[in-house]
C-alpha positions in Angstrom: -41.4 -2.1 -65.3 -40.0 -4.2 -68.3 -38.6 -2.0 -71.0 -39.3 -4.7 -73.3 -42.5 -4.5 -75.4 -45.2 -7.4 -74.2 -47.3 -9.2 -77.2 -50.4 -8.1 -77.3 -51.6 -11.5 -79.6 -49.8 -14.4 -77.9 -47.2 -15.2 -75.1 -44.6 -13.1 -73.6 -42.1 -10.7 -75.7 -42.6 -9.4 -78.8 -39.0 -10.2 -79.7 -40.0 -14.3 -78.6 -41.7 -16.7 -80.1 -41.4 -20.0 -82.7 -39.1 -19.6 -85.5 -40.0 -20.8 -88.7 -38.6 -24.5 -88.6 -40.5 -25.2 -85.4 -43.8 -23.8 -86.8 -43.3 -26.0 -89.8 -42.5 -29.0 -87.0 -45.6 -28.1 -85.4 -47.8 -28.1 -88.1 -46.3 -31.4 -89.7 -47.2 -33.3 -86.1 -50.6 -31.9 -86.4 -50.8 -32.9 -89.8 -49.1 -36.2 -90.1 -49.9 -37.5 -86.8 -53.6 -36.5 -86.0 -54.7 -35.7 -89.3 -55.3 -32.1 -88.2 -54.7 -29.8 -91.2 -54.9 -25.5 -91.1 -58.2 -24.7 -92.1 -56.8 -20.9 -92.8 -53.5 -19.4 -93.0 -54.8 -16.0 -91.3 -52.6 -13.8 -88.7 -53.3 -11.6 -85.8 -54.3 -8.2 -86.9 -51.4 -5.5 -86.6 -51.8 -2.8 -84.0 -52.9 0.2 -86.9 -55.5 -2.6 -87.8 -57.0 -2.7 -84.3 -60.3 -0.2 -83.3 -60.3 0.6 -79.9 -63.4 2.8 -78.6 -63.1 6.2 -77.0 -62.0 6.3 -73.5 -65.6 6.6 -71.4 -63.9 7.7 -68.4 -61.2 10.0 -67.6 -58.6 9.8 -64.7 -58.6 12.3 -62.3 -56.0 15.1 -61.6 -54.5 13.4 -58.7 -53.8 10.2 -61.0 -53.1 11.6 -64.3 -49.2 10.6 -63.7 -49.7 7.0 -62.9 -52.5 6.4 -65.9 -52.8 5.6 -69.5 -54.7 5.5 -72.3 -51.9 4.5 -74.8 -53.4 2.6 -77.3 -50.6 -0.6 -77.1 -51.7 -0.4 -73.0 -55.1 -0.9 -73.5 -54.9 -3.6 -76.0 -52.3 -5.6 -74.3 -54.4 -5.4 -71.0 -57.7 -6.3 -73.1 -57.0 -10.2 -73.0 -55.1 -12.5 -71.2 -53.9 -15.3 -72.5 -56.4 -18.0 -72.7 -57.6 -20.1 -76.5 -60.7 -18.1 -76.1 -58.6 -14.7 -75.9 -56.5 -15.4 -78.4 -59.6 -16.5 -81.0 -60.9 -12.8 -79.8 -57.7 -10.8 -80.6 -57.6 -12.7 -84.1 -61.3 -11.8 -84.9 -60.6 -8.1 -84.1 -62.6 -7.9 -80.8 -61.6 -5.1 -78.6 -64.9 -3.4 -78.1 -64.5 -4.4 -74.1 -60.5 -3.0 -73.9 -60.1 -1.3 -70.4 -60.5 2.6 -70.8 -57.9 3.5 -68.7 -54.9 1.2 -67.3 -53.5 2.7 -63.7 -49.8 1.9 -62.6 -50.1 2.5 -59.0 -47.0 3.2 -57.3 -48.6 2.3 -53.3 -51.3 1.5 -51.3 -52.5 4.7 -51.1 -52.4 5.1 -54.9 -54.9 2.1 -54.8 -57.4 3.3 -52.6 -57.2 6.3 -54.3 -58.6 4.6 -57.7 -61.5 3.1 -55.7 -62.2 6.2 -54.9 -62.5 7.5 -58.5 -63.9 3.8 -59.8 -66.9 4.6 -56.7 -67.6 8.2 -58.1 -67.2 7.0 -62.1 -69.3 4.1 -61.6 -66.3 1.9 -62.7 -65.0 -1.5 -62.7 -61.8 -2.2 -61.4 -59.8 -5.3 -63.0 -56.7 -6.1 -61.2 -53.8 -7.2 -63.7 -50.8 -8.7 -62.4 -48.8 -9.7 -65.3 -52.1 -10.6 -68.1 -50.8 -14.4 -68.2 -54.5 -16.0 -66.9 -55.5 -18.5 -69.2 -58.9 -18.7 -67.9 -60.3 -15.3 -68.7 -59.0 -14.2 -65.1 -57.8 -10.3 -66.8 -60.2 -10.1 -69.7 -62.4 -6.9 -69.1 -65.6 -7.7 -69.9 -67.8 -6.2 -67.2 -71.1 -5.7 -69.4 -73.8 -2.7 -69.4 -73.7 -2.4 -65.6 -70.2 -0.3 -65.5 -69.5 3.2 -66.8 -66.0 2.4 -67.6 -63.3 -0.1 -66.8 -59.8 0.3 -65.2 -57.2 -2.2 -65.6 -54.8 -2.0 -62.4 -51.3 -2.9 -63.4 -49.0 -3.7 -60.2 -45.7 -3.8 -61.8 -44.5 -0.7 -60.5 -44.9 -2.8 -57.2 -41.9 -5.0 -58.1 -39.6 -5.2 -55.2 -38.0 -7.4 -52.2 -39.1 -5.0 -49.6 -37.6 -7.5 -46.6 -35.6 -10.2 -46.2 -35.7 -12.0 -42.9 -32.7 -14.1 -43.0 -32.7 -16.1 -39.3 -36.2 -17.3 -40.0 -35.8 -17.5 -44.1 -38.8 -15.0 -45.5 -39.0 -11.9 -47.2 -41.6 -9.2 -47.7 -42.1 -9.1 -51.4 -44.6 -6.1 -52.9 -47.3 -7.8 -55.1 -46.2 -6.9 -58.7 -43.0 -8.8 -58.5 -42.7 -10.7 -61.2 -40.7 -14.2 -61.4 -37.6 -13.3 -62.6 -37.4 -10.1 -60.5 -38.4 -11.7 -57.7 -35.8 -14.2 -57.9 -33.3 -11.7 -58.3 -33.3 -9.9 -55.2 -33.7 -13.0 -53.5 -30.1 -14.3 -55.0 -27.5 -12.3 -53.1 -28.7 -13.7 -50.1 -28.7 -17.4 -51.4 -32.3 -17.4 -50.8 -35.2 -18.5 -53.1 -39.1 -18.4 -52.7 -39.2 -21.7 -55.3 -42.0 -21.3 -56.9 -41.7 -21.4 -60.8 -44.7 -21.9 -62.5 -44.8 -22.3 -66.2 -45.8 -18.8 -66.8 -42.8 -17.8 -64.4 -41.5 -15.1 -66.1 -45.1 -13.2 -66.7 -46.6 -13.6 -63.5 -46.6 -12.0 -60.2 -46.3 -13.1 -56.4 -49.7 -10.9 -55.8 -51.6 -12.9 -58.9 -50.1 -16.4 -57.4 -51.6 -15.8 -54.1 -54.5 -14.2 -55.8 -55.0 -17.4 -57.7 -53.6 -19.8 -55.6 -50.7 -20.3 -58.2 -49.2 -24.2 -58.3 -45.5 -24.1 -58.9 -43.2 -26.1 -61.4 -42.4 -28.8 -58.4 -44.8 -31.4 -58.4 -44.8 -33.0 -54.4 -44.7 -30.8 -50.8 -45.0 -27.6 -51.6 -46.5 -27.4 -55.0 -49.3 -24.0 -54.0 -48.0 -20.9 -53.5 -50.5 -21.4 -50.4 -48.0 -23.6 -48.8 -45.6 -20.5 -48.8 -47.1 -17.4 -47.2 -46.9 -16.4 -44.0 -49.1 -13.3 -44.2 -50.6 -10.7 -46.7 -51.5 -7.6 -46.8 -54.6 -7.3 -49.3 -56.4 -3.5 -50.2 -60.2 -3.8 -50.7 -62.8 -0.9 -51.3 -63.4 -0.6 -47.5 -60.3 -0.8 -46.0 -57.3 -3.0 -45.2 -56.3 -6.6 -44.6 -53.3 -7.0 -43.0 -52.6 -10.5 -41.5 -50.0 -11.5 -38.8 -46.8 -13.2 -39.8 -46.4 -16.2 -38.0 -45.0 -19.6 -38.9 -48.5 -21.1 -38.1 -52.0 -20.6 -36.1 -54.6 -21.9 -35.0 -56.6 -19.3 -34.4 -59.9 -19.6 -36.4 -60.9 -19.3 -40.4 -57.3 -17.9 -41.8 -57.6 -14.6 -42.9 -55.1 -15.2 -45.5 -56.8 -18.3 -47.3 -60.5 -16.5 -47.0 -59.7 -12.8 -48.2 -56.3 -13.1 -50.4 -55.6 -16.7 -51.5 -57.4 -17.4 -54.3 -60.0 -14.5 -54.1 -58.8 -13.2 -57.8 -59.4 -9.9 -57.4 -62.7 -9.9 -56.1 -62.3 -8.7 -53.0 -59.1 -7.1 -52.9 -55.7 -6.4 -54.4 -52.7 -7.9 -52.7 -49.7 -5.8 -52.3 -47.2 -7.2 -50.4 -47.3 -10.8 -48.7 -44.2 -12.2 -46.4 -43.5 -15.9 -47.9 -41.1 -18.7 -47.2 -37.6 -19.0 -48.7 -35.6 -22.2 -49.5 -31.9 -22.1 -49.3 -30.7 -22.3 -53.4 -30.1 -26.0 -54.2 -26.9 -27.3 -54.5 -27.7 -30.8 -54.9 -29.8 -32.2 -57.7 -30.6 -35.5 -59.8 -32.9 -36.0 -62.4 -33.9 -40.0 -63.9 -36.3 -40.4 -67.0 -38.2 -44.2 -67.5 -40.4 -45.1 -70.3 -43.5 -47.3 -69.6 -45.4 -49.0 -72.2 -48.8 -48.4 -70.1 -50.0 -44.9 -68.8 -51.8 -46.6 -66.1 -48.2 -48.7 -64.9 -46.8 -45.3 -65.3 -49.7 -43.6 -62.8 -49.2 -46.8 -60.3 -45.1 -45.5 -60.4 -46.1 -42.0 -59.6 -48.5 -43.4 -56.9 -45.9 -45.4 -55.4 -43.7 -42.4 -55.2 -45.9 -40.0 -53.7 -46.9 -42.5 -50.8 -43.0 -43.8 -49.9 -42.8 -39.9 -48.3 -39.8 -39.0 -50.8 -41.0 -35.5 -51.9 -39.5 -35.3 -54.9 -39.2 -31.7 -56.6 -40.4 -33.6 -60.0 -42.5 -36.4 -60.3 -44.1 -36.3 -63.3 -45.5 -38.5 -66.5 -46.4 -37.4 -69.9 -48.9 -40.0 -72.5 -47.8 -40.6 -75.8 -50.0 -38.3 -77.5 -48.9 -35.4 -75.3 -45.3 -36.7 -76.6 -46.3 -36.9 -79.9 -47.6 -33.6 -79.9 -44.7 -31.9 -79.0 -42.4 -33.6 -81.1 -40.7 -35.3 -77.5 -41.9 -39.1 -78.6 -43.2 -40.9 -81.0 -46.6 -41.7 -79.3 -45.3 -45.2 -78.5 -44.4 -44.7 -75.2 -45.7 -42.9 -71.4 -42.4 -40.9 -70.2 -41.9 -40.4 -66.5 -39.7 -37.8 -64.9 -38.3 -38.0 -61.7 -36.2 -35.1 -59.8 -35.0 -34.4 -56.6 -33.0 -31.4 -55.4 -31.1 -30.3 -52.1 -29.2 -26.9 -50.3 -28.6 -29.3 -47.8 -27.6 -32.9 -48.6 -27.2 -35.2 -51.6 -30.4 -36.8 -53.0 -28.8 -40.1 -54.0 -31.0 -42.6 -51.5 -34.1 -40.8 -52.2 -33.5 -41.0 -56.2 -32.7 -44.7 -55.9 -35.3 -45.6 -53.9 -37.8 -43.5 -56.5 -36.2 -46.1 -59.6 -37.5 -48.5 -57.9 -40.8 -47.4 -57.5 -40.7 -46.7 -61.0 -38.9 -50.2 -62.3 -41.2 -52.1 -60.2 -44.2 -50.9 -62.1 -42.7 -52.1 -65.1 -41.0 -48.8 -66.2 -37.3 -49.2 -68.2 -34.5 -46.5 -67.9 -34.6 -43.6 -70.3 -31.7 -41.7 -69.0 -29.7 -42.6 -65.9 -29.5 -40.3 -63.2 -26.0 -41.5 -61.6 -23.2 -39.4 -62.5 -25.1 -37.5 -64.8 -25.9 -33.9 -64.0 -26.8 -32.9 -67.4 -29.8 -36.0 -67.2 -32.6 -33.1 -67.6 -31.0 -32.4 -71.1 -31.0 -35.9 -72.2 -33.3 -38.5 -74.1 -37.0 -38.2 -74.0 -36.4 -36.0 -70.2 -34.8 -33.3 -72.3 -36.8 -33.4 -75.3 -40.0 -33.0 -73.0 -38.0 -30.0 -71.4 -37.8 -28.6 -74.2 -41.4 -28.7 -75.4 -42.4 -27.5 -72.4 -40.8 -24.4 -72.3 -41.8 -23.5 -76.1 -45.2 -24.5 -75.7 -46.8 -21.8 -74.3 -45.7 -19.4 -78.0 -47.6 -22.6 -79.9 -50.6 -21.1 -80.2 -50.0 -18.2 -81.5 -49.1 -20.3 -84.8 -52.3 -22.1 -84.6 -55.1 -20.0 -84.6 -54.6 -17.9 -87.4 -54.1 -21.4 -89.0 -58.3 -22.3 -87.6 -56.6 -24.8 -85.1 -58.0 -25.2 -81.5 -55.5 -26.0 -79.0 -56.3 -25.8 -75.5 -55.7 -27.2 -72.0 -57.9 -28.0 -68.7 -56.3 -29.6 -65.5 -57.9 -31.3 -62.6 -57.3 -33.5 -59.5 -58.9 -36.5 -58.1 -57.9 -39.2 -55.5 -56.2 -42.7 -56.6 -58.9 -44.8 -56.0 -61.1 -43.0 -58.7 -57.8 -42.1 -61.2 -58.2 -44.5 -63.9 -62.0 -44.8 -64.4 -61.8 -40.7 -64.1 -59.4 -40.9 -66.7 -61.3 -42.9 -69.6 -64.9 -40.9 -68.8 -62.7 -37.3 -69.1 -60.7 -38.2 -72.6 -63.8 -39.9 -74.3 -66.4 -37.0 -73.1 -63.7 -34.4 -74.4 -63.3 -36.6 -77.8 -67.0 -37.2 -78.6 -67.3 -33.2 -77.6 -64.3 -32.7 -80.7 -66.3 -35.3 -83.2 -69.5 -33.7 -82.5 -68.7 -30.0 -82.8 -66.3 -30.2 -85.2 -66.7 -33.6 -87.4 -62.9 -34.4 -86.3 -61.9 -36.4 -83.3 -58.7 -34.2 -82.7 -56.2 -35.5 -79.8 -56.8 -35.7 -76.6 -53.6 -36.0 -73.9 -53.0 -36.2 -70.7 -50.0 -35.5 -68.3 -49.7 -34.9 -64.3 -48.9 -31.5 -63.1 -48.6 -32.4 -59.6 -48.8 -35.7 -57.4 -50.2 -35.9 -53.7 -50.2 -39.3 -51.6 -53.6 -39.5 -52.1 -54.0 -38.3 -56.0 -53.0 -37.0 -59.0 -53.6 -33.3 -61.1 -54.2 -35.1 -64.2 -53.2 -31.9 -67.0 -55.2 -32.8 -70.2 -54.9 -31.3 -73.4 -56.8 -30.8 -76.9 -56.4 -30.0 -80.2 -59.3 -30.5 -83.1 -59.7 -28.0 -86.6 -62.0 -25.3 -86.2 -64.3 -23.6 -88.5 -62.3 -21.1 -90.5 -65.1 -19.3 -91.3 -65.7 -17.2 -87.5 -67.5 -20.0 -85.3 -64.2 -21.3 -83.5 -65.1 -19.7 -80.4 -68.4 -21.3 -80.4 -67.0 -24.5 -81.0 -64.4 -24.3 -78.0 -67.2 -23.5 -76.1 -68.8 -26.4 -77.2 -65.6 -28.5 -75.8 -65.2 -26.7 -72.9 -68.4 -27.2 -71.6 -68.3 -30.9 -72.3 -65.3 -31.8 -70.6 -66.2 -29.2 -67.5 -69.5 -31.0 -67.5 -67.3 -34.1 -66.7 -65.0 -33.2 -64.5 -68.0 -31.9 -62.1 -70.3 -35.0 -62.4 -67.4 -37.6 -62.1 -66.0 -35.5 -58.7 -62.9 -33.8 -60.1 -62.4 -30.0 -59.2 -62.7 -27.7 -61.9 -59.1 -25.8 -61.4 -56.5 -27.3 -59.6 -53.4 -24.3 -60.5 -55.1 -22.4 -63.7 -57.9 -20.8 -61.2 -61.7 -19.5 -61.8 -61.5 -16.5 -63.7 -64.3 -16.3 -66.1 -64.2 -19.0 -68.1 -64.7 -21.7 -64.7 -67.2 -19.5 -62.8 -70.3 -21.6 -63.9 -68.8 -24.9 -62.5 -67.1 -23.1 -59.8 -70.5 -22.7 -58.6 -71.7 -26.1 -58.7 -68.5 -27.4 -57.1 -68.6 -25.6 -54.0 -71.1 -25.8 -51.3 -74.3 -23.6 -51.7 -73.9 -22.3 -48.1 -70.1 -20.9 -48.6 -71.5 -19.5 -51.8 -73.7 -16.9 -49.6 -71.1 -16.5 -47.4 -68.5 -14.9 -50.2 -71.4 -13.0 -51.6 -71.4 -11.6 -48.1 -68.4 -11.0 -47.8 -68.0 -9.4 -51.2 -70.9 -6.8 -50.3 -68.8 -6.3 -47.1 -65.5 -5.6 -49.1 -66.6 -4.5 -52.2 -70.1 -2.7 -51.8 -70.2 -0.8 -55.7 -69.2 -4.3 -56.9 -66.1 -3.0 -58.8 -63.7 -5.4 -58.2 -63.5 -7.9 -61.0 -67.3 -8.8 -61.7 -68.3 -12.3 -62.8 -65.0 -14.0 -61.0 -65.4 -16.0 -57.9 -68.8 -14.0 -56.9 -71.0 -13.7 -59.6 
């Protein structure tokens, strides 16, 4: 476990964050460019200001050394890290904190508290590393439960295996990102899979929730990555074969562990694909005066069969926003990356995807390994990786800012587009009397569509109704993306705050066939309640 003290208000470590010249940045785009001005200038309440209830449930004798109730554990494993959870934590809302957080040590530790959660009448909240942003971690488990145990896996941090003929490893479910890739260095090995909240996430909670990594083409799901899993529900366990691939009926894999959330089970340890460490790498930037030319580029990319590790294109607002542009133009990144061979055909065969659509060179990718640091590419880079501590500025300042992402196929892209942005506007001008800013960027590009990443940002009412008023958004744009044939998640996951349209997006009949399986699994109903099975 990290000896470094977590946030319990906002992103990552308590010793990270904004400094006070890229606050003021911030705020001045908000301002200046979109006319959105604090409404408040409030802060997250200090941990002595925080009221936690009495523990309802205490941990029996033969757990007492792998549980807590600190006070700092059971705050920090209240919320995750979602615009909704951080509106919560800022109005002082910690009635639902977990009463007890368990560090399990191994499996049997974790049968062990099903045991006790069956007897107490408990629910059971698996919590890899708290960064869901879709209410994935949040304990709120209602009436119906005598307590609530958060089950923190990061005592389950290691590289168990490493196969190096076939190029896998057997890696324990609370391995975080950076750990992760540690062990996997000495043997010039790594899984590659870096999603944005790489650093606070686990291998167990990207298989849990079907986790899309940083690279946008081939493998982009940490799906596309595991061989097998072992996964530890209420009535027993799940242990898959490895193999490289199988025919061999429904995978038990992709029905019990990938993408259950916690609702079934708790994955402990899966065997997943390594990459040899690039050695090889190229990165372009292109500007496009039209978001749609730049969407035809991407589409022209993704179909030629050149995989690149980054294909990616980011609106002007989205620019704006984070200080990388001035709103004037679409920026499109384009990456590629080798252990075995230099990527110099596939990168010039990419440009001119890109300058046949009408794009012009932002930075040059010949001769030029530092490209990723340069122009609008490295000013993008850099917003990228400080926007996850933004809002933790703006919501003690009354300031919505949130995200939603999606896919859908080429042929429906652009009229998708337009209905998404002006249902989530008219959503901003009607709840809030503000029209905000809307943006759009793509997370991830297939042959056959794009994960269009939208994002935002409107005053809210300063005087408690902000969540309400998220809400309000939320449900507007969700309300679109399901009529107009999008999927609700396509990387953040169901959690919580997607179960309602998670419901109408998939079939009725597989509906009744997870509830099944859930009764089969999970009998008492402790695992996570309200995700994926209702």
């Amino acid at each position: 476990m990290s000896e470094k003290t977590l946030k319990y208000y906002g992103w990552g470590y308590a010793d990270a964050g904004l400094d006070a010249d890229q606050t003021k940045a911030l705020i001045a785009t908000f301002r200046d460019g979109f006319g959105i001005e604090p409404s408040r200038d409030g802060a997250f309440p200090a941990m002595d200001e925080i009221e936690l209830p009495a523990p309802k449930i205490v941990a029996p004798a033969n757990l007492g050394g792998i549980c807590s109730t600190d006070k700092h554990d059971r705050v920090v494993h209240a919320f995750g890290q979602s615009q909704p959870d951080s509106i919560r934590i800022y109005d002082r809302d910690f009635a639902h904190a977990p009463d007890v957080i368990a560090y399990p040590e191994n499996e049997q530790h974790i049968a062990e508290i099903y045991e006790w959660a069956d007897k107490a009448g408990a629910a059971v909240i698996p919590w890899g590393a708290g960064s869901s942003v879709v209410g994935g971690v949040t304990s709120d488990v209602g009436a119906r439960y005598n307590g609530t145990i958060s089950v923190d896996m990061g005592r389950m941090d290691k590289v168990v295996e490493v196969d190096d003929v076939s190029r896998a490893a057997r890696i324990q479910g609370g391995a975080r990102g950076p750990a992760l890739e540690a062990q996997l260095k000495p043997h010039g090995l790594t899984l590659r899979h870096f999603p944005q909240s790489f650093e606070h996430s686990t291998f167990g909670g990207w298989i849990a929730t079907r986790s899309g990594g940083h690279f946008a083409t081939l493998y982009t799901h940490i799906d596309d990555l595991v061989e097998s899993t072992t996964t530890v529900t209420p009535a027993g366990n799940i242990v898959s074969r490895r193999l490289p691939g199988s025919g061999a009926g429904p995978s038990p894999d992709r029905f019990i562990a990938m993408g259950s959330e916690g609702a079934l089970g708790i994955v402990t340890e899966g065997w997943a694909r390594l990459q040899g460490r690039p050695t090889f790498k190229a990165t372009a930037g292109f500007r496009f005066a039209d978001f749609f030319d730049a969407a035809r580029a991407v589409r022209a990319v993704s179909q030629a069969g050149l995989f690149p590790a980054n294909v990616r294109i980011v609106d002007g607002v989205e620019l704006q926003v984070n200080g990388a542009g001035d709103g004037s133009f679409t920026l499109m990144v384009v990456s590629f990356e080798s252990a075995d061979h230099p990527v110099d055909p596939w990168m010039a065969r990419a440009e001119e995807c890109c300058l046949d659509n009408g794009g012009v060179v932002d930075v040059d990718w010949r001769d030029n390994p530092d490209a990723h640091l340069q122009g609008a590419v490295g000013a993008w880079r850099t917003a990228f990786i400080r926007m996850p501590y933004n809002r933790e500025q703006l919501t003690p300042r009354g300031i919505i800012s949130d995200t939603f992402e999606t896919s859908i196929t080429w042929d429906r892209f652009e009229e998708f587009y337009q209905v998404i942005k002006s249902a989530t506007q008219a959503a901003m001008k009607d709840v809030t009397g503000h029209a905000g800013a809307v943006s759009c960027r793509f997370s991830h590009a297939y042959p056959d569509g794009p994960a269009p990443y939208f994002a935002f940002h409107c005053p809210g009412d300063p005087n408690g109704g902000m969540l309400e008023q998220w809400q309000a958004i939320k449900n507007a744009a969700s309300d679109a993306l399901i009529a107009n044939g999008g999927t609700i998640t396509h990387h953040h996951a169901v959690g919580r705050d997607h179960q309602k349209w998670y419901e109408q997006q998939r079939p009725a009949l597989f509906g009744d066939v997870l509830t099944d399986a859930k009764k089969r699994l999970d009998p008492k109903g402790m695992l996570n309640p309200g995700v994926i099975v209702s």
